[in-house]
C-alpha positions in Angstrom: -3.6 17.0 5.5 -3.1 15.3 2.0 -3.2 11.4 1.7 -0.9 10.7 -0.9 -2.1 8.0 -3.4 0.5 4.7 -4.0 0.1 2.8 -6.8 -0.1 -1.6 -5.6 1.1 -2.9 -8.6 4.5 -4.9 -10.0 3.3 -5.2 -13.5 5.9 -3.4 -15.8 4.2 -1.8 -18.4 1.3 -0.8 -15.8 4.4 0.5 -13.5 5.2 2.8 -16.8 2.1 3.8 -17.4 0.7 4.9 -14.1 4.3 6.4 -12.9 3.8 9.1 -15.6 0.1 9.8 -13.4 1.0 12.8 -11.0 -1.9 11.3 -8.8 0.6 8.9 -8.1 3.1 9.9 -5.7 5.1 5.9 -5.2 4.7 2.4 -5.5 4.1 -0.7 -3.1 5.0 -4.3 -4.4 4.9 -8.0 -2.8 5.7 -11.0 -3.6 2.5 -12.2 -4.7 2.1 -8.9 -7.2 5.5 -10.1 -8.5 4.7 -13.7 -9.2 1.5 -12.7 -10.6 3.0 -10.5 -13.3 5.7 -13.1 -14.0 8.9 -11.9 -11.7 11.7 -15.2 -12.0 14.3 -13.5 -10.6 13.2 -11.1 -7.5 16.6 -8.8 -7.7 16.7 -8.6 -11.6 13.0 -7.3 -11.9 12.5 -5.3 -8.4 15.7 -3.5 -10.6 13.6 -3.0 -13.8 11.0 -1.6 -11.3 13.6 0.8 -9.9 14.9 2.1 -13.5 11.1 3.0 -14.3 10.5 4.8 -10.8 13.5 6.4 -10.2 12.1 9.9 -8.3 9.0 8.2 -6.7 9.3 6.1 -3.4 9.1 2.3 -3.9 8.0 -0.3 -1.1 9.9 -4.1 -2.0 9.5 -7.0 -0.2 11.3 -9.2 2.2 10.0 -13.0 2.3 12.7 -14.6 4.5 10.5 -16.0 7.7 13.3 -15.8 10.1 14.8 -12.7 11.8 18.3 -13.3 10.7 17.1 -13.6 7.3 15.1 -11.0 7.1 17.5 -8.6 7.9 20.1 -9.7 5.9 17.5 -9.4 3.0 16.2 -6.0 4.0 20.1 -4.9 3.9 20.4 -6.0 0.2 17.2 -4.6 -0.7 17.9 -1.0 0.6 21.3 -1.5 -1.3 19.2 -1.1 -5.0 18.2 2.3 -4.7 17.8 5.8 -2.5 14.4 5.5 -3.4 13.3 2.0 -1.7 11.5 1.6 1.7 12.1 -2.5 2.5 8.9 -3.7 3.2 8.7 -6.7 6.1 5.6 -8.1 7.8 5.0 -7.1 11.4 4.9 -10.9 12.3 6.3 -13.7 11.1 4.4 -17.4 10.1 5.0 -18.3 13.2 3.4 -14.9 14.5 6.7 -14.0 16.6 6.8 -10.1 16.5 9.4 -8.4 14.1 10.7 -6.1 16.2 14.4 -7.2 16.4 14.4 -6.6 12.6 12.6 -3.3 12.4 15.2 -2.2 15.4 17.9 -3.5 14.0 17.2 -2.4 10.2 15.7 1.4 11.4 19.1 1.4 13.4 21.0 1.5 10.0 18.9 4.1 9.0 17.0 1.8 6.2 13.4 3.2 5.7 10.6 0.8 6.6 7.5 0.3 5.0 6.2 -2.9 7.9 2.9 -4.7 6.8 0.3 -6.4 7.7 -0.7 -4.4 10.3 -4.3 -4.5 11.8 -4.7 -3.1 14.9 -3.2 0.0 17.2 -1.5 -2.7 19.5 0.5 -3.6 16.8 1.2 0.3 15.7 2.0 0.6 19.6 4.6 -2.3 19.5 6.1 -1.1 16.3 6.6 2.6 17.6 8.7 1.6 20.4 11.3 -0.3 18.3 11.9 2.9 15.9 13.7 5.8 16.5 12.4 9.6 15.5 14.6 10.2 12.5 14.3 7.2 9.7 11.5 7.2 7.7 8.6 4.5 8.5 5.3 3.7 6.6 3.1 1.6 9.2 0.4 0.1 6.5 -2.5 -1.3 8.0 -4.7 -3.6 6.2 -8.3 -1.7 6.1 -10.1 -3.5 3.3 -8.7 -7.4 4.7 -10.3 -6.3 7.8 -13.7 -5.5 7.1 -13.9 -8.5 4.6 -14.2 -10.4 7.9 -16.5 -7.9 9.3 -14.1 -5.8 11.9 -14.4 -2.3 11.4 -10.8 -1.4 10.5 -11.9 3.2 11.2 -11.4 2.8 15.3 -8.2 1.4 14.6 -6.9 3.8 12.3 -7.9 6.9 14.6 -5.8 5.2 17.3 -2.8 4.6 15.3 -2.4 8.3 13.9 -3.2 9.0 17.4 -0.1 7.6 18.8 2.1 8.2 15.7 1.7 11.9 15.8 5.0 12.2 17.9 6.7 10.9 15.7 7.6 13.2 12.1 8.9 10.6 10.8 6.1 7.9 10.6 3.4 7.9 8.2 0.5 5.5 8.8 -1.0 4.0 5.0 -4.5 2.7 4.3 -3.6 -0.8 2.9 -6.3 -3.0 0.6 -8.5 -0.5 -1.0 -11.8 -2.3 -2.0 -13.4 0.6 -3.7 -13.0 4.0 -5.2 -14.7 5.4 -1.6 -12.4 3.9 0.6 -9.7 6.9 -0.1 -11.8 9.6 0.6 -12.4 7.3 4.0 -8.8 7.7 4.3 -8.6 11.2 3.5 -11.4 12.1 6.3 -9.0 10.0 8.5 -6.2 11.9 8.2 -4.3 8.8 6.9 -0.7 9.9 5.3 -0.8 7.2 2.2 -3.5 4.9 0.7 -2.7 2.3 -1.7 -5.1 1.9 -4.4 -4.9 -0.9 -7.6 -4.7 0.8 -10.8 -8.0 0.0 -11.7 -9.7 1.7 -8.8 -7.0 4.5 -8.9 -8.6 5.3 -13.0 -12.3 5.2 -11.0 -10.7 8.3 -8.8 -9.8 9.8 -11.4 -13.2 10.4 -12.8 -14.7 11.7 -9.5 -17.3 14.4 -9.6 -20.2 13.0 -11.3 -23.3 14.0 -10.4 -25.9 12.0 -9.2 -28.3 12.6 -11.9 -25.3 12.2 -14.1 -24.9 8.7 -12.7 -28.6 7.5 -13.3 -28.8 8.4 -16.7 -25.3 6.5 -17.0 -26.9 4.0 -15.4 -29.9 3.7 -17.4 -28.6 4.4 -20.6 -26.4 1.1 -19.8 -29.3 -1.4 -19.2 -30.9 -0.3 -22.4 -28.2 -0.6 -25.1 -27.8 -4.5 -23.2 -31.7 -5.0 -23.2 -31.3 -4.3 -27.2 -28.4 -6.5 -27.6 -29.7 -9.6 -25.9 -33.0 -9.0 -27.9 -35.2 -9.7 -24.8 -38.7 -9.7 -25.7 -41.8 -9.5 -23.0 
C-alpha cells in the first residue's frame, strides 16, 4: 500500500514552495501552525491557503469547544473549497466525545479529517458515528505518544484493523519526530503521514549509504575542529 506524505505547515511561502513537491500529495493546518506564521483573520488566510493548493486535499481547523459550534464552523469551513476536509478534535476540553458533530457533519457529506486521536478505542468510537461513503482521515498522534513513553505501533495495527471495512476511511500517522518515523508508517500500512517540511527535505535525500554517512559525519567534526582552533 502507498502512505501518502501531507505536508503540516500554514506558512505561505513554505505552502508555495512545498505544494510544487510531487512528494506531497495535501496539506494539514491548525490553529497553532496559523498563529505561528502570523494568521489575523482565520477565513481570509485559510483562503490564501486554498488559492495556492487548489488540486491537493487540505485539512482546516475547527476551534469552537462546543458541539453546536463546532458544527456550525465545520459547515462554513467545508463551504471554501471541494478540496477541504474540516478538521475537529475527537474530544473536546472538557473531554466530552465529538461524536454528535462527526455524525452530524459526515451526515452532510463534509469530509473529516478528526484529530487527536491516540488509541483504537477512540478509532472504534469514531467508526460507529460515520457512514461508508464520506471521506474520513482518522489521524492519530504517534510522535505525542511516545514522547510520554507509550508505544503509539499496537495502536495503529488495531486501528487499520478495524478501519479496513470501511473504503472510505484512511487512518494518518500524526507528529512525525524524525525522518524514520514514515517508513514506520509505511511498514504499518498507514494511508497518510504528516511530516514538517523540514523532515519531509531529510526524506528526500534517503539512500545514503552507511559508509557514505561516516565520512559525512567525520568530515563535519573536522572542518569545526579547524574553525574553533582547538588545540591539545
Amino acid at each position: 500500500m502507498k502512505t501518502d506524505i501531507f505536508c503540516d505547515i500554514a506558512d505561505l511561502s513554505q505552502i508555495r514552495k512545498f505544494n510544487k513537491k510531487s512528494i506531497v500529495k495535501g496539506f494539514t493546518t491548525n490553529p497553532s501552525l496559523m498563529r505561528k506564521a502570523g494568521a489575523k483573520n482565520y477565513k481570509k488566510y485559510s483562503k490564501q491557503i486554498l488559492k495556492i493548493c487548489k488540486n491537493k486535499p487540505v485539512s482546516l481547523e475547527v476551534f469552537a469547544d462546543s458541539q453546536k459550534s463546532m458544527i456550525e464552523q465545520g459547515i462554513k469551513i467545508n463551504n471554501w473549497g471541494k478540496n477541504v476536509y474540516v478538521k475537529l478534535p475527537v474530544v473536546n476540553s472538557k473531554n466530552k466525545f465529538t461524536g454528535t458533530v462527526i455524525t452530524k457533519l459526515n451526515k452532510r457529506g463534509i469530509k473529516l479529517n478528526i484529530t487527536a486521536v491516540y488509541s483504537a478505542k477512540q478509532t472504534k468510537k469514531i467508526l460507529k458515528n460515520i457512514n461508508k461513503k464520506t471521506k474520513v482521515i482518522i489521524s492519530i498522534f504517534a510522535g505525542r505518544a511516545a514522547d510520554v513513553g507509550k508505544d503509539p505501533v499496537p495502536e495503529f495495527i488495531e486501528s487499520i484493523k478495524l478501519a479496513k471495512e470501511f473504503k472510505n476511511v484512511k487512518i494518518l500517522w500524526a507528529s512525525v519526530r524524525e525522518p524514520y518515523n514514515y517508513l514506520q508508517a509505511k511498514q504499518l500500512n498507514c494511508n497518510i503521514v504528516t511530516i514538517p517540511p523540514a523532515i519531509i527535505e531529510k526524506i528526500e535525500k534517503f539512500g545514503k549509504s552507511f559508509d557514505k554517512l561516516t565520512l559525512e559525519t567525520v568530515r563535519t567534526f573536522l572542518i569545526d575542529s579547524k574553525k574553533s582552533n582547538f588545540k591539545i
